[in-house]
C-alpha positions in Angstrom: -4.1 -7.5 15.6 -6.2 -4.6 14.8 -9.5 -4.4 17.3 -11.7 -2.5 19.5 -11.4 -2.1 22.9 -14.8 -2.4 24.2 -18.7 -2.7 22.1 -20.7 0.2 21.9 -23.3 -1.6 24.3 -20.7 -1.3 26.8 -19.7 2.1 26.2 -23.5 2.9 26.5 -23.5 1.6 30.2 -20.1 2.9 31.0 -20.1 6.3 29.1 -16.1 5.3 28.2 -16.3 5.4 24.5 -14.6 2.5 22.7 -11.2 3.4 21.2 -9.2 1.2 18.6 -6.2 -0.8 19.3 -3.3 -2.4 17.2 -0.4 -4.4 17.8 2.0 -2.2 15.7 4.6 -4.9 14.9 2.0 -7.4 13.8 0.9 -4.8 11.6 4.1 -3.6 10.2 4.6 -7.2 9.4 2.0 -8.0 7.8 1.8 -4.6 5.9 5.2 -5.3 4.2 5.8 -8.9 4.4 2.1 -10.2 3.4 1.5 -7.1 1.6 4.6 -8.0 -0.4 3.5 -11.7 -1.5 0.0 -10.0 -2.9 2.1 -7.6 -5.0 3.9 -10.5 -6.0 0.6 -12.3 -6.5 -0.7 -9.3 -8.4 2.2 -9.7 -11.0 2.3 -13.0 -11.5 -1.5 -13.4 -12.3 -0.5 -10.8 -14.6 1.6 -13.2 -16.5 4.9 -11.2 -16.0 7.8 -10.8 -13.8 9.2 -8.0 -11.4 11.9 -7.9 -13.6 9.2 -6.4 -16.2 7.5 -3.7 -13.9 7.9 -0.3 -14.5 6.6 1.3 -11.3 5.3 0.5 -8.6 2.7 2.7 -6.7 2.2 1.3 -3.2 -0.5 2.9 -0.9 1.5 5.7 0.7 0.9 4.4 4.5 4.5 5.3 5.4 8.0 5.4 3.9 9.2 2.9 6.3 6.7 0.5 5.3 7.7 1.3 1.6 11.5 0.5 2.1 10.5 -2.8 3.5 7.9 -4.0 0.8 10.8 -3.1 -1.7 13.6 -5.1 -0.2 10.9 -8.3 -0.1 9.9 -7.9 -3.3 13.3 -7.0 -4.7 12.2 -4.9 -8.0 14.9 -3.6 -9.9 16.7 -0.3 -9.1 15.1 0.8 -12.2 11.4 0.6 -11.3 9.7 4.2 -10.5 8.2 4.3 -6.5 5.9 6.5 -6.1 6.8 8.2 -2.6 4.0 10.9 -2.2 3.3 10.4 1.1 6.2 13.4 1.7 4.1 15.4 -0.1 0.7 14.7 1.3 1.2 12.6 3.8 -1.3 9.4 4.5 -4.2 10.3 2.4 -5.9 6.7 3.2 -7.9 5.2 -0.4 -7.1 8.3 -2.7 -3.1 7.3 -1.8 -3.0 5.2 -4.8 -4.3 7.8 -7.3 -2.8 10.6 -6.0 0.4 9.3 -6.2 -0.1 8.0 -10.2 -1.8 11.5 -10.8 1.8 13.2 -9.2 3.8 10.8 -11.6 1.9 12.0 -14.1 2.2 15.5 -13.6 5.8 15.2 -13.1 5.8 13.1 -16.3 7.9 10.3 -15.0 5.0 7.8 -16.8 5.7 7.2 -20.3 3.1 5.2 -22.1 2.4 1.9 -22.1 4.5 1.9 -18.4 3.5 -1.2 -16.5 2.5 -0.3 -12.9 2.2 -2.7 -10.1 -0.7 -1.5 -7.6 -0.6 -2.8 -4.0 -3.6 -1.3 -1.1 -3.5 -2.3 2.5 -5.4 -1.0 5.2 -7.8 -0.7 8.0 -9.4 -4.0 8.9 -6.4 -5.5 7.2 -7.7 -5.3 4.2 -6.1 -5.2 0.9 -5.7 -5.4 -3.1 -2.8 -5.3 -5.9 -3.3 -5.2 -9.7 -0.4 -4.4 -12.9 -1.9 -2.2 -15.1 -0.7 -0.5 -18.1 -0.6 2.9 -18.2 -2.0 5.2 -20.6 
């Protein structure tokens, strides 16, 4: 769903560089639906329950792709989301830190919080983990 659009051999012969490609709504899909099941993954291997998560720090891809992830995984209303991707938009593999530095600072984490942790991103690729916080 994600790819290439031509080898650099090619692009040698040709001079048109290669460019990358996506099928957006296989992406969105996966980014929210699969992304979704590894959070779910990431708290049950955890031993606990959504019910017992305190926030939840997404990567900040987009806000759209947050909503979705949250109706799938239906946390309760009073788990923290970290939405700092209004602030500093998509900042790729420091999105996840960022955002937990910003709760910090704001001083919305109270110790001992339990945060679930979901990445996603290019090459489809992707991690989650529940910490507790400091």
């Amino acid at each position: 769903v994600i790819r290439q659009t031509a080898d650099w051999a090619a692009a040698v012969e040709t001079g048109r560089k290669p460019a990358i490609a996506m099928d957006g709504q296989k992406v969105f899909r996966w980014a929210t639906v699969d992304i979704a099941e590894v959070a779910r993954q990431a708290v049950a291997a955890a031993g606990l329950e959504t019910s017992q998560i305190d926030l939840f720090v997404p990567h900040q891809a987009n806000n759209r792709i947050t909503d979705s992830m949250l109706r799938h995984l239906k946390l309760p209303e009073s788990v923290i989301v970290s939405r700092n991707i209004i602030r500093t938009g998509n900042t790729s593999a420091s999105s996840i830190p960022m955002a937990l530095d910003r709760l910090y600072d704001e001083g919305r984490v109270n110790p001992g919080a339990t945060c679930l942790m979901v990445g996603f991103g290019a090459g489809l690729t992707y991690a989650g983990q529940v910490a507790v916080l400091p």
